[in-house]
Backbone of each chain as ProteinMPNN parsed JSONL, in Angstrom:
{"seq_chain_A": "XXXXXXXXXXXXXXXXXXXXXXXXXXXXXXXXXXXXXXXXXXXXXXXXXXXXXXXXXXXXXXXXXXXXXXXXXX", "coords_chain_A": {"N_chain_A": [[54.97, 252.187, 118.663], [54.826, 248.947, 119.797], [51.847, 247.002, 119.489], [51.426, 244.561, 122.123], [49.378, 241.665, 120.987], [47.789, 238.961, 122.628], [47.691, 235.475, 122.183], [45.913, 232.888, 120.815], [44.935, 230.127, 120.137], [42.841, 228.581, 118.373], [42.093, 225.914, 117.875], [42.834, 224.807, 120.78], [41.248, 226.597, 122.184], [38.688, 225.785, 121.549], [39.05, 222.781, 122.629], [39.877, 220.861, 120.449], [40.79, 217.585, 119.636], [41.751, 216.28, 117.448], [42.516, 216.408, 114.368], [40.027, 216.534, 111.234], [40.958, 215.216, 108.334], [39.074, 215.04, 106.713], [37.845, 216.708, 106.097], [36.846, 219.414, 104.24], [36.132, 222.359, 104.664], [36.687, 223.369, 107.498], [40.243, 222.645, 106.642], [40.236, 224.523, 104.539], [40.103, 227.354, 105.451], [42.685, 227.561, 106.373], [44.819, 227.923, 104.528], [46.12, 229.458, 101.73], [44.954, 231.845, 99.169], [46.463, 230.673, 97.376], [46.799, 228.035, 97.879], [48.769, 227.409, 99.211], [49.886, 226.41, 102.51], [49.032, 228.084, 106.164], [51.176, 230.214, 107.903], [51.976, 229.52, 111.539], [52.283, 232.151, 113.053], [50.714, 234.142, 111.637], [48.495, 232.747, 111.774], [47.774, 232.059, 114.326], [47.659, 229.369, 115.834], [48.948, 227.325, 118.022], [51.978, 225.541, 118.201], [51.608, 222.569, 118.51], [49.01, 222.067, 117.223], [49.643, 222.942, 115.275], [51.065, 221.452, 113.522], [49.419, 218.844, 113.737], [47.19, 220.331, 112.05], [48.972, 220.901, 109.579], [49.689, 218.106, 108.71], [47.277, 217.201, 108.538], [46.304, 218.471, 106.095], [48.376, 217.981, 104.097], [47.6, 215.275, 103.839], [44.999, 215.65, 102.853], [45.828, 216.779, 100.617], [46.638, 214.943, 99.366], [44.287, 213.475, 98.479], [42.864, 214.485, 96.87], [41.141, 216.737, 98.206], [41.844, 219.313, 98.733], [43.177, 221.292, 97.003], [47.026, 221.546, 95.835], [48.021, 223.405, 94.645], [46.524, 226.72, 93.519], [44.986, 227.184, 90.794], [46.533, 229.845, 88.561], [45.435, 232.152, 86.319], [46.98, 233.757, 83.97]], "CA_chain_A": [[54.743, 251.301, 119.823], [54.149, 247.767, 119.252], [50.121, 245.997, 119.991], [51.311, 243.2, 122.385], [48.008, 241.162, 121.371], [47.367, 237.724, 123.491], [47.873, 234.998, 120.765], [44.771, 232.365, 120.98], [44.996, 228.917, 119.422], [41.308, 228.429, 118.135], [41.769, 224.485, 118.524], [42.773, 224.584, 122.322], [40.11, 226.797, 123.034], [37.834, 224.606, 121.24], [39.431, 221.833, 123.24], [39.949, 220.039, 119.534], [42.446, 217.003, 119.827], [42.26, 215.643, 116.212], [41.833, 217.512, 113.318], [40.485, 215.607, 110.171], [41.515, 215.727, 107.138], [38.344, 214.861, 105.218], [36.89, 218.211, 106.297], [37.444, 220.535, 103.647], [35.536, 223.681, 104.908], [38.301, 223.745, 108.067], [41.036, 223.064, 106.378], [40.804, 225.693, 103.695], [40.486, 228.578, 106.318], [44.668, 227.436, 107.021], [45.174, 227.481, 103.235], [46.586, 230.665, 101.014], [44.312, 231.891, 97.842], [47.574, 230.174, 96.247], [47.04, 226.925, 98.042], [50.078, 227.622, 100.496], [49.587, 226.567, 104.19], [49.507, 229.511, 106.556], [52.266, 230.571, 109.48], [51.372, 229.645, 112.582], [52.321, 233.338, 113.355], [49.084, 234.286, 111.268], [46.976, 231.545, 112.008], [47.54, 231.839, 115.514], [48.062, 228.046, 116.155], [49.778, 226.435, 119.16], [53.008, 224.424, 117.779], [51.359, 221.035, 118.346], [47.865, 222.031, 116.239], [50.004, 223.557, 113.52], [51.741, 220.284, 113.043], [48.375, 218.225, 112.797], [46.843, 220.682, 110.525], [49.817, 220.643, 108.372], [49.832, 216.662, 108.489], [45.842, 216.529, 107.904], [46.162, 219.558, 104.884], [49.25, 217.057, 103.006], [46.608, 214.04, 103.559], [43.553, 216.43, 102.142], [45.631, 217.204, 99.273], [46.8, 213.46, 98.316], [43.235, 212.655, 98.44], [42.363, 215.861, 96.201], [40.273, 217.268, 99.024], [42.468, 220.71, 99.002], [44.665, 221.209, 95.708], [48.242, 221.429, 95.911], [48.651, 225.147, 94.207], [45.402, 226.983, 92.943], [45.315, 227.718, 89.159], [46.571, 231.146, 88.016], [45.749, 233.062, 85.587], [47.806, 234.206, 83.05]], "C_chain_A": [[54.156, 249.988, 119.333], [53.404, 246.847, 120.133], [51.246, 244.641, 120.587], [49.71, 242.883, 122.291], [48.475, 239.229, 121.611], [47.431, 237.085, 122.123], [46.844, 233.709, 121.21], [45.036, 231.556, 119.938], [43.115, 228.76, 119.899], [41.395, 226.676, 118.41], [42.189, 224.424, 120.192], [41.462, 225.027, 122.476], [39.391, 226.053, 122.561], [38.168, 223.038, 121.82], [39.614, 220.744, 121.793], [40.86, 219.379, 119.484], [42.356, 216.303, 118.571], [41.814, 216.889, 115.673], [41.064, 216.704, 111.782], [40.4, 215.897, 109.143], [40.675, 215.461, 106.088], [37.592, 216.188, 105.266], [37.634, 219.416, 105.8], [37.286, 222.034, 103.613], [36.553, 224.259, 106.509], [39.386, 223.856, 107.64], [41.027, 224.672, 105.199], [40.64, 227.126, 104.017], [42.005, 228.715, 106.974], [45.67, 227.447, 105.949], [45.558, 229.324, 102.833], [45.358, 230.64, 99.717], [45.421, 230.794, 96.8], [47.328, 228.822, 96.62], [48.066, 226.603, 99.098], [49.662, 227.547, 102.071], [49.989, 227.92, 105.079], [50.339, 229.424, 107.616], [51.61, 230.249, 110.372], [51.1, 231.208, 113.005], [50.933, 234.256, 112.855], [48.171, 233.449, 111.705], [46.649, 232.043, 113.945], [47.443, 230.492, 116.793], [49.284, 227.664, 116.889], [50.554, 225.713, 117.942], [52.388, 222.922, 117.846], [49.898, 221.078, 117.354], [48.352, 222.546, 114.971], [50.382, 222.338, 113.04], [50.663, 219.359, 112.53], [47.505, 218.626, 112.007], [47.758, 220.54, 109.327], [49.703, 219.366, 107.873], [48.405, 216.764, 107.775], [45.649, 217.511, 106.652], [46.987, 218.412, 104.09], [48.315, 216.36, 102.98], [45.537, 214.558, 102.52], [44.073, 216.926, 100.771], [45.91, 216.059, 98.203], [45.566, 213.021, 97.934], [42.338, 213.983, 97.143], [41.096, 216.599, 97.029], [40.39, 219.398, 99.011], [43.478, 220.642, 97.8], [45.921, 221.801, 96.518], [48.8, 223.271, 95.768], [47.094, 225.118, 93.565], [45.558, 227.435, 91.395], [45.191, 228.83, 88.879], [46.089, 231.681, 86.898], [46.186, 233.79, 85.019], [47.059, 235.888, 82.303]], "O_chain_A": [[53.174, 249.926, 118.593], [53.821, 246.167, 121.07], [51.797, 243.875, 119.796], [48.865, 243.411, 123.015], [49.226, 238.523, 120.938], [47.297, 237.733, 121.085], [47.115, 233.484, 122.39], [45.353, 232.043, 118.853], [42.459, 228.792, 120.94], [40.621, 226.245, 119.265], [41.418, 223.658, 120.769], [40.557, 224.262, 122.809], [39.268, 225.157, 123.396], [37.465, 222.126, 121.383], [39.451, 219.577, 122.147], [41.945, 219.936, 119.316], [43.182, 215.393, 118.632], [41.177, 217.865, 116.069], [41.985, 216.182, 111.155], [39.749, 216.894, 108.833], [41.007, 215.513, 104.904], [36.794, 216.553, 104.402], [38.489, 220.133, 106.321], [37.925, 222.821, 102.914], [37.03, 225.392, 106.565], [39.965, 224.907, 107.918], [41.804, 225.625, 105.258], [40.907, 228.021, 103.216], [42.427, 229.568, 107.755], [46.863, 227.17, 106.065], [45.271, 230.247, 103.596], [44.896, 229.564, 99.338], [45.11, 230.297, 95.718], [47.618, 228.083, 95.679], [48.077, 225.549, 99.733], [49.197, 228.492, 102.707], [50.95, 228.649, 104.836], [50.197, 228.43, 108.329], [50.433, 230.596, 110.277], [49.957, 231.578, 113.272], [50.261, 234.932, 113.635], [47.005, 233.752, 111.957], [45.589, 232.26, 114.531], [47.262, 230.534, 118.01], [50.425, 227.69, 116.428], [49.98, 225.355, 116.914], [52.873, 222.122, 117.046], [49.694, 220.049, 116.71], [47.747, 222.606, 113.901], [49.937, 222.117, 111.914], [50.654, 218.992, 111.355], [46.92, 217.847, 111.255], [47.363, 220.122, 108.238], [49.607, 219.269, 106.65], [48.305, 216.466, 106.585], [44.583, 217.259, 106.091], [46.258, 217.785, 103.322], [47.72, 216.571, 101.923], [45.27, 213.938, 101.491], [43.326, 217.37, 99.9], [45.689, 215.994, 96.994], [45.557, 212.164, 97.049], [41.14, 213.963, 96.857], [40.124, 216.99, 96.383], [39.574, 220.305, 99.171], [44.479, 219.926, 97.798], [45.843, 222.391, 97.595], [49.545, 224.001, 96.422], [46.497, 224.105, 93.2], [46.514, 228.149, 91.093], [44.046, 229.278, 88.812], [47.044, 231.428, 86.164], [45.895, 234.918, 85.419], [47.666, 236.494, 81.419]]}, "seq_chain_B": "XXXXXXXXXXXXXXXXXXXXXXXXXXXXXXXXXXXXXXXXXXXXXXXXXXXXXXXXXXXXXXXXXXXXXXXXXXXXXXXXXXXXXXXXXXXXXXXXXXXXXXXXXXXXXXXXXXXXXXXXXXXXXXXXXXXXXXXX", "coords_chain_B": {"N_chain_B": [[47.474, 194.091, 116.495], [45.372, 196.679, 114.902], [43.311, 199.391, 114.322], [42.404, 201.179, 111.974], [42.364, 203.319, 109.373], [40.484, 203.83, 105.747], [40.879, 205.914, 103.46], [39.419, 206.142, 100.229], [39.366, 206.523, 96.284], [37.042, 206.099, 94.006], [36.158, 205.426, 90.651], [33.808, 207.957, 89.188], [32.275, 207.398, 87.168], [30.967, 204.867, 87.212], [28.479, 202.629, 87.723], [25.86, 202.086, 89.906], [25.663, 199.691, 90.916], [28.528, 198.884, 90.555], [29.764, 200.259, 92.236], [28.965, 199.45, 94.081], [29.903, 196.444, 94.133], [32.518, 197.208, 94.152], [33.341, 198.173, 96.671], [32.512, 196.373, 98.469], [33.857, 194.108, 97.541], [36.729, 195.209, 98.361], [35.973, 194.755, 101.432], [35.664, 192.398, 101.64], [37.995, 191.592, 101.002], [39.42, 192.13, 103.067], [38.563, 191.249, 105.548], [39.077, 188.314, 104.603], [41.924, 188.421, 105.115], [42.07, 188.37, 107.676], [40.952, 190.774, 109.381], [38.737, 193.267, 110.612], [35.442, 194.44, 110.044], [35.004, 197.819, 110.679], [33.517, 200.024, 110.527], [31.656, 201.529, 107.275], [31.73, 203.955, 105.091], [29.888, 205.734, 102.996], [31.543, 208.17, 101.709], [30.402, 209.67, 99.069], [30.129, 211.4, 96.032], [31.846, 213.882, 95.046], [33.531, 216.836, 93.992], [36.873, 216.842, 92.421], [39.753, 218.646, 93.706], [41.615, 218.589, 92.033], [42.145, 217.646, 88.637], [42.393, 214.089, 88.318], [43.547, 211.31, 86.169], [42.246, 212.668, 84.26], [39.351, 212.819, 85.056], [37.265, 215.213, 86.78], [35.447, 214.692, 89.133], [35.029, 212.335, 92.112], [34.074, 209.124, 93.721], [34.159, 208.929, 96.71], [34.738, 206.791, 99.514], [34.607, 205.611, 103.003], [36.732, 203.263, 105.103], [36.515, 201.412, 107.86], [38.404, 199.72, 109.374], [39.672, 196.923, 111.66], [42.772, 195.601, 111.489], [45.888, 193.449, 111.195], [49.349, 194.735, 109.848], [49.908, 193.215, 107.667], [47.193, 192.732, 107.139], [46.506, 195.589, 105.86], [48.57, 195.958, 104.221], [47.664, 193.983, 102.182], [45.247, 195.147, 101.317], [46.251, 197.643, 100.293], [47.403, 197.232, 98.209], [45.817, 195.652, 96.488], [44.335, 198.188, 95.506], [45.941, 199.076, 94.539], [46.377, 197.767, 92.002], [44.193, 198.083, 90.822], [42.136, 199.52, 88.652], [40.004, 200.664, 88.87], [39.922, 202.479, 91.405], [41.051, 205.673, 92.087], [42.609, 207.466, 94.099], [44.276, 206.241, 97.328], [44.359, 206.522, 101.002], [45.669, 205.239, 103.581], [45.665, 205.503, 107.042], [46.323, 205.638, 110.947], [43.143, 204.934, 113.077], [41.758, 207.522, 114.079], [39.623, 209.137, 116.37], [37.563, 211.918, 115.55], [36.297, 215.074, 116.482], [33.493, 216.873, 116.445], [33.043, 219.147, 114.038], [33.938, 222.49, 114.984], [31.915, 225.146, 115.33], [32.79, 227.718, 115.885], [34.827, 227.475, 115.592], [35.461, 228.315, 112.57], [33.442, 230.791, 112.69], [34.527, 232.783, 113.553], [35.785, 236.099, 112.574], [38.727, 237.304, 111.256], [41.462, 240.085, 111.841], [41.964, 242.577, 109.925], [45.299, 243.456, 107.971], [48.72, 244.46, 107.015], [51.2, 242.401, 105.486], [53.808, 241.894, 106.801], [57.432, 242.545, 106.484], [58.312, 240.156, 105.274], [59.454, 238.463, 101.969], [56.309, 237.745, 99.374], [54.603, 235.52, 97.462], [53.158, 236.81, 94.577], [50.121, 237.202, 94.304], [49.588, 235.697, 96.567], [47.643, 236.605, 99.604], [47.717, 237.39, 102.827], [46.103, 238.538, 103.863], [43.403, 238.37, 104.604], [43.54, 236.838, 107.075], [45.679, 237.621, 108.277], [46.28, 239.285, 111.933], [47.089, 241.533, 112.947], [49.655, 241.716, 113.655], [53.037, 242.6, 114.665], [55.744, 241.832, 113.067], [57.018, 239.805, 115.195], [58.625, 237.815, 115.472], [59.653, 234.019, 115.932]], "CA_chain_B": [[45.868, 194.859, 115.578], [45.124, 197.916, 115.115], [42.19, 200.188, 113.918], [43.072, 201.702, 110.286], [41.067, 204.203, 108.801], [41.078, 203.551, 104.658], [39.509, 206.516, 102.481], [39.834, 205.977, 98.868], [38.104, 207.588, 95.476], [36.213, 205.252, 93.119], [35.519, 206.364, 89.733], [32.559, 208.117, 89.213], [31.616, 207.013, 85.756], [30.776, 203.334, 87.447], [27.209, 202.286, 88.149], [25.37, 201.707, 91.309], [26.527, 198.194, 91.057], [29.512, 198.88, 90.199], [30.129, 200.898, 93.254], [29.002, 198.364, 95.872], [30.456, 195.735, 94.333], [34.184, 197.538, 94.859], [33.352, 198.377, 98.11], [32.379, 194.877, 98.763], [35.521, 193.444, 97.204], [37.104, 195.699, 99.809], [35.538, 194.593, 102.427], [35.585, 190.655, 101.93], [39.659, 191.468, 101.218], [39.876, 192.647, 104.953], [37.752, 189.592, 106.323], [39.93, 187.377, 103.85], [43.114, 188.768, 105.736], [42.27, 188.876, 108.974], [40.464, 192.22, 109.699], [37.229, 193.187, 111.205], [35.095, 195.843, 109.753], [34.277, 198.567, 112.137], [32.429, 201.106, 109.901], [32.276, 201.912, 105.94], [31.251, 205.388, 105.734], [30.425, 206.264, 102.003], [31.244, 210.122, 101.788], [29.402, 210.064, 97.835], [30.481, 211.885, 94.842], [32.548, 214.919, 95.932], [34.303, 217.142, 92.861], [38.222, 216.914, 92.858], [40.739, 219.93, 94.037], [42.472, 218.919, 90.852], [41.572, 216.508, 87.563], [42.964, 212.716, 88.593], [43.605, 210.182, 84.679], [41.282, 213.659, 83.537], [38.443, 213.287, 85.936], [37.183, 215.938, 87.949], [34.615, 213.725, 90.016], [35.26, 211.359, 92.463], [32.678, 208.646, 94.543], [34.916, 208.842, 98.014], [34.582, 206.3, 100.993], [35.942, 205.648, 104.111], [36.694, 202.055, 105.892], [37.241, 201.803, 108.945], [38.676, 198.421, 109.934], [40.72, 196.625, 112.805], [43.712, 194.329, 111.182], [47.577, 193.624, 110.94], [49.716, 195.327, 108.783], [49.61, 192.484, 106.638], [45.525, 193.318, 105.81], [46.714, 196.877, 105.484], [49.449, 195.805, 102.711], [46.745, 193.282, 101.178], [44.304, 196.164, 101.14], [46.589, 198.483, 99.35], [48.275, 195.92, 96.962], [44.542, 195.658, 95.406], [44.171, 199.353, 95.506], [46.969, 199.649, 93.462], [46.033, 196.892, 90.642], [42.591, 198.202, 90.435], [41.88, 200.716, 87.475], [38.82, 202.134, 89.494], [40.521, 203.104, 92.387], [41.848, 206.797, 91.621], [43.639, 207.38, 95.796], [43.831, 205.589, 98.42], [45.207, 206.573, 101.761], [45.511, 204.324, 104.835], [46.296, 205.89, 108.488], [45.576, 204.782, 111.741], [42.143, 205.708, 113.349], [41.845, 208.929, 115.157], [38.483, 209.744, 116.736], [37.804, 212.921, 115.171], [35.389, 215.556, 117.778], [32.069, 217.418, 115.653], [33.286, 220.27, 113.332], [33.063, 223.347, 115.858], [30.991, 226.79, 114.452], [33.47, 228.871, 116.462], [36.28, 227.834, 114.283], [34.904, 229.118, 111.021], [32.943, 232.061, 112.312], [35.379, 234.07, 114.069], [36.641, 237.238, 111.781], [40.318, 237.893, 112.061], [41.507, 241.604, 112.179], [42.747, 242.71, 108.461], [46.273, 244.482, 108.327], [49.174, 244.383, 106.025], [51.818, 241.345, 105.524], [55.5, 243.168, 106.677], [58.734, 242.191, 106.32], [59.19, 239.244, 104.253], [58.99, 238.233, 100.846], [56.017, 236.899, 99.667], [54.38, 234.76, 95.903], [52.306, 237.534, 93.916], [48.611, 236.189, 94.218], [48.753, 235.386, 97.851], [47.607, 237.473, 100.534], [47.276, 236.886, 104.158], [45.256, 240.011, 104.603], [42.068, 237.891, 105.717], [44.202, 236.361, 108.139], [46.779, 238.678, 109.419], [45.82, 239.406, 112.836], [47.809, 242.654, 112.551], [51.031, 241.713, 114.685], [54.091, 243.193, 113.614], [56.88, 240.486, 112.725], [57.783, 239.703, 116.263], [59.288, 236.374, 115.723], [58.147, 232.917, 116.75]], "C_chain_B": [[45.765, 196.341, 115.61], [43.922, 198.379, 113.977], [43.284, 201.111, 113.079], [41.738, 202.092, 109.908], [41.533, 204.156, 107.056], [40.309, 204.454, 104.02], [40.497, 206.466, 101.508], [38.824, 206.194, 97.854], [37.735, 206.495, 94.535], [35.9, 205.967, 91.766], [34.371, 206.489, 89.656], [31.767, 208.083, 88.548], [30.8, 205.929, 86.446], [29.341, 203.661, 88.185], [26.85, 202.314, 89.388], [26.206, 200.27, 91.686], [27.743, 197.793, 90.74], [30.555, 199.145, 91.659], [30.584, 199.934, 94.307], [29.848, 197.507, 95.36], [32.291, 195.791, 94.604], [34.159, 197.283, 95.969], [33.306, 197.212, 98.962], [33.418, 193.988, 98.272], [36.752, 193.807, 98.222], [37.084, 195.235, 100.872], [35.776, 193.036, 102.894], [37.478, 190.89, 101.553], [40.028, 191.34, 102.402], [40.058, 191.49, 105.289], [38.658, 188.565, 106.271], [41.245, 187.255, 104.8], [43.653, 189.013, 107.075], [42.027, 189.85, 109.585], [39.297, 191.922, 110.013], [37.122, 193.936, 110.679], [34.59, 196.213, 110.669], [33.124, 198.928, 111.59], [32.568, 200.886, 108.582], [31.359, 203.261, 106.081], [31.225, 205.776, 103.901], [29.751, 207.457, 101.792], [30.3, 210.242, 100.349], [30.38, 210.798, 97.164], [30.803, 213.379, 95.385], [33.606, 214.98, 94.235], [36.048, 217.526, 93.744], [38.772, 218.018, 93.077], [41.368, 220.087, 92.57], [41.992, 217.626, 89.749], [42.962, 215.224, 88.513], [42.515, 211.925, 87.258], [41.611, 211.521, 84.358], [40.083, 213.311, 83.921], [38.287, 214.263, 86.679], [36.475, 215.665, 88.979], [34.977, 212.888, 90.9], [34.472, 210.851, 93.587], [34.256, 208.596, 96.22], [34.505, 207.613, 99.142], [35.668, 205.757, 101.952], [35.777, 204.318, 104.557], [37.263, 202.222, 106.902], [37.328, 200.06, 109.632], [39.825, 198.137, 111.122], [41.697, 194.983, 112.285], [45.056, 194.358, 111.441], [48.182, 194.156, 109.822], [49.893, 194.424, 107.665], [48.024, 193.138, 105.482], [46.224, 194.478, 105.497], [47.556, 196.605, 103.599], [49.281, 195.188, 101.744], [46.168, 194.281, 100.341], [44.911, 196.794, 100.087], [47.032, 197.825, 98.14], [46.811, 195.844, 95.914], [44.298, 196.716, 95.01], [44.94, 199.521, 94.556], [46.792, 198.687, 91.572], [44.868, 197.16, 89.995], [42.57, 199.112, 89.562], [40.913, 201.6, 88.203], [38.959, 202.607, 90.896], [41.346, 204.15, 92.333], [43.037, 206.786, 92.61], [43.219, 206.33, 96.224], [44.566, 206.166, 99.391], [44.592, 205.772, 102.804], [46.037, 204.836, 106.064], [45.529, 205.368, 109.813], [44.603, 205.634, 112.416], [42.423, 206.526, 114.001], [40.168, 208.842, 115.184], [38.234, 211.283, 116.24], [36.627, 213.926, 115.565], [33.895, 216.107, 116.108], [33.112, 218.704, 115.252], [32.892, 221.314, 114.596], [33.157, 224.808, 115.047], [32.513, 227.643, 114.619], [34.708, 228.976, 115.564], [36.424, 228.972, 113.68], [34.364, 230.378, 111.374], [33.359, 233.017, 112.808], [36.023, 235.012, 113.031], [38.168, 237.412, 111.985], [40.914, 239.664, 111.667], [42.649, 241.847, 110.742], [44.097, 243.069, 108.845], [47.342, 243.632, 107.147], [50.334, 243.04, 106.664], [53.175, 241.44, 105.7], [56.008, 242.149, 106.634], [59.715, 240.869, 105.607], [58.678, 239.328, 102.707], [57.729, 237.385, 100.161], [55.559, 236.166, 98.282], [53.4, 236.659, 95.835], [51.064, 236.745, 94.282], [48.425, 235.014, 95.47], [48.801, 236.463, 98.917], [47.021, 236.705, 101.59], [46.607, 238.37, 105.052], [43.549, 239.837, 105.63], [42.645, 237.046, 106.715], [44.84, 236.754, 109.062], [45.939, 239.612, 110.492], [46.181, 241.252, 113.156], [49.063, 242.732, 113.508], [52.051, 241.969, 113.819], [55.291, 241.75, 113.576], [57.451, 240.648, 114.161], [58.417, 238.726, 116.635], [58.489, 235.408, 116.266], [58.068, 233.053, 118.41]], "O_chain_B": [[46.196, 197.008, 116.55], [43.714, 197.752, 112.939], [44.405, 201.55, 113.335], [40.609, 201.61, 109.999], [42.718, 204.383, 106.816], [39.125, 204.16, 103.855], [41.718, 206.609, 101.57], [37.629, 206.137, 98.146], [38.772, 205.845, 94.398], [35.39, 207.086, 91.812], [33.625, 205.545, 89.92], [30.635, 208.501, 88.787], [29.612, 206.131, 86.193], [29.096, 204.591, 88.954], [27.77, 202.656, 90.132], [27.081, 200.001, 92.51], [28.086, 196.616, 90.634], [31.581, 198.574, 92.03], [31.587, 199.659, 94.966], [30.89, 197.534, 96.014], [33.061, 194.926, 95.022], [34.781, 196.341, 96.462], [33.952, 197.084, 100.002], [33.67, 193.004, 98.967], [37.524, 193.003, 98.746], [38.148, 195.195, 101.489], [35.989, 192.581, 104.018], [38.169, 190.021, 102.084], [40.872, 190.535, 102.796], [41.069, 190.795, 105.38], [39.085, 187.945, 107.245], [41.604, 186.152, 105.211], [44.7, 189.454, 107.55], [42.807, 190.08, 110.51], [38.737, 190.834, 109.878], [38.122, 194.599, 110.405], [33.9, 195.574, 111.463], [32.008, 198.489, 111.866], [33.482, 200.111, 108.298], [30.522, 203.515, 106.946], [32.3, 206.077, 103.382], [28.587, 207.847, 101.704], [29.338, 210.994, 100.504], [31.5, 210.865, 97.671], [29.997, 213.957, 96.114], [34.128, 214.078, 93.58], [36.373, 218.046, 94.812], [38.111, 218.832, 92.431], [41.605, 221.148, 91.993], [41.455, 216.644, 90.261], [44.015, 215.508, 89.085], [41.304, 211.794, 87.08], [40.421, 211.212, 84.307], [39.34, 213.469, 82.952], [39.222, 214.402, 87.468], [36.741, 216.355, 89.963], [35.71, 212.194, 90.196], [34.091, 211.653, 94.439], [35.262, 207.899, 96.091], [33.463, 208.011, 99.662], [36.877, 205.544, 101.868], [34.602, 203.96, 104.478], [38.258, 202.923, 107.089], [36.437, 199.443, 110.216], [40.687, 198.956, 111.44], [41.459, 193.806, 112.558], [45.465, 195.392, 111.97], [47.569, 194.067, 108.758], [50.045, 194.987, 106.581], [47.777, 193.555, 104.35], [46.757, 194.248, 104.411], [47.252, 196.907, 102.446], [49.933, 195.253, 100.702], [46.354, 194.425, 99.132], [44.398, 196.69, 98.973], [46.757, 198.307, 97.041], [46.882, 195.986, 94.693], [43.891, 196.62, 93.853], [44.548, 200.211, 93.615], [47.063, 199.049, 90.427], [44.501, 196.687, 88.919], [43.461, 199.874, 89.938], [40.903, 202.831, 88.221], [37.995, 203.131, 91.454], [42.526, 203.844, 92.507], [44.146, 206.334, 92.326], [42.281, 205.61, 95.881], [45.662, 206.507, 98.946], [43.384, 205.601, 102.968], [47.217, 204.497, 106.152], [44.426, 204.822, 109.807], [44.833, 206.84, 112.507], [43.452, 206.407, 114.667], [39.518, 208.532, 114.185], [39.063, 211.984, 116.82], [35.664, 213.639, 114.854], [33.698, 215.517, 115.045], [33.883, 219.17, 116.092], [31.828, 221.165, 115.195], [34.067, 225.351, 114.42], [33.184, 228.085, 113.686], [35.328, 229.906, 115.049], [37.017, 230.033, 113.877], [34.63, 231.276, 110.575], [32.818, 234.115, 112.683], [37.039, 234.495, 112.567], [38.603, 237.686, 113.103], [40.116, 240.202, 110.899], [43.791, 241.405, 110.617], [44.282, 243.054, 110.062], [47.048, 242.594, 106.554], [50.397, 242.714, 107.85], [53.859, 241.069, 104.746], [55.494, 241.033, 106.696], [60.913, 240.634, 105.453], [57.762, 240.042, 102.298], [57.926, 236.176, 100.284], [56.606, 236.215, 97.636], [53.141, 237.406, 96.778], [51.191, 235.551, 94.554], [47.699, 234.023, 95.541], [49.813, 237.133, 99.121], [46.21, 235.782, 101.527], [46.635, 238.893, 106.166], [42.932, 240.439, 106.51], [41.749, 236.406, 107.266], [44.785, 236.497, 110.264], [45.131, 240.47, 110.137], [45.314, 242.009, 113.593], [49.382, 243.788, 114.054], [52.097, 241.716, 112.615], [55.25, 240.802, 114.361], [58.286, 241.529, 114.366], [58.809, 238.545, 117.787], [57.377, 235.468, 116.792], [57.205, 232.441, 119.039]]}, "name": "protein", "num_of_chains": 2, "seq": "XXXXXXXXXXXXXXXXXXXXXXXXXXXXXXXXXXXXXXXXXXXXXXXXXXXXXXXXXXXXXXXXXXXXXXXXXXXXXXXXXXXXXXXXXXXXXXXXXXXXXXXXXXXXXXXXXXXXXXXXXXXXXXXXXXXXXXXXXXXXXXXXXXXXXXXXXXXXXXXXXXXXXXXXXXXXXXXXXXXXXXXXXXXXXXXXXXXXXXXXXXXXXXXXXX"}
């Protein structure tokens, strides 16, 4: 049987209409251990807050705020 | 006109007086070009995500001015000739609300990552809410 669970965008309810991109302790709760942005489908992000996290994560990583890929280990 | 938000990294070898006087070269560029300063906002010495010309340091600040895309394409045009200017990015202002707690301190409900393929050495196990792949 499959959990319908209610899907909750944490920036609506927080009524948040920017996101910014010098704040590196938000973005890297939307980030992968690898550095990889996450699904909305995981995150739980409305279609219009996935788009300006994605936009303000690319900005946070030109600025080296959020690296690009995290360094593996061999 | 428009309100332009400018953060850009400074090297962090450079002096006190080294600092301001970028920032202040900055600033009288705007003026020079037809800009107002709103704010300068300097974030401080903040370590990089990744080495930049083999630094891992960088002094960060933000400008926040109101010009034509002319200042904007002054602005960067120096940015780019400068040696102690690592980034720069230029976008237009956004008001941006107070960091909120609730974000960050909500838990999300472990569970496993089905049905696609995914890299070795990432998991979305502190994330995955535990919904089964039900499409978007």
């Amino acid at each position: 049987m499959e959990r319908k669970r209610k899907r909750h965008c944490r920036f609506c309810e927080n009524k948040i209409t920017n996101i910014d991109y010098r704040d590196e302790r938000l973005l890297r709760r939307f980030v992968t251990e690898r550095g990889k942005i996450i699904p909305r489908r995981i995150s739980g992000s409305c279609a219009h807050h996935q788009r300006m996290l994605t936009t303000a994560i690319k900005r946070a990583r030109h600025l080296a705020i959020v690296p690009y890929t995290a360094e593996t280990f061999k | 006109m428009s309100v332009y938000d400018c953060t850009f990294i400074l090297n962090s070898q450079l002096d006190e007086t080294g600092l301001e006087g970028q920032i202040a070269a900055a600033k009288d560029l705007v003026q020079r070009h037809g800009g107002k300063i709103v704010s300068d906002n300097r974030i401080g010495l903040r370590r990089l995500a990744y080495e930049i010309q083999k630094m891992t340091q960088g002094y960060y600040v933000s400008l926040v001015f109101d010009g034509t895309g002319e200042t904007v394409s002054e602005l960067e045009r120096s940015f780019r000739m400068n040696e102690a200017c690592l980034r720069f990015l230029t976008c237009l202002y956004q008001e941006f609300s107070p960091r909120d707690e609730k974000i960050l301190g909500r838990p999300m409900r472990s569970g496993g990552y089905r049905g696609r393929r995914f890299d070795r050495g990432d998991s979305f196990e502190r994330h995955d809410s535990g919904w089964n792949s039900e499409g978007e």
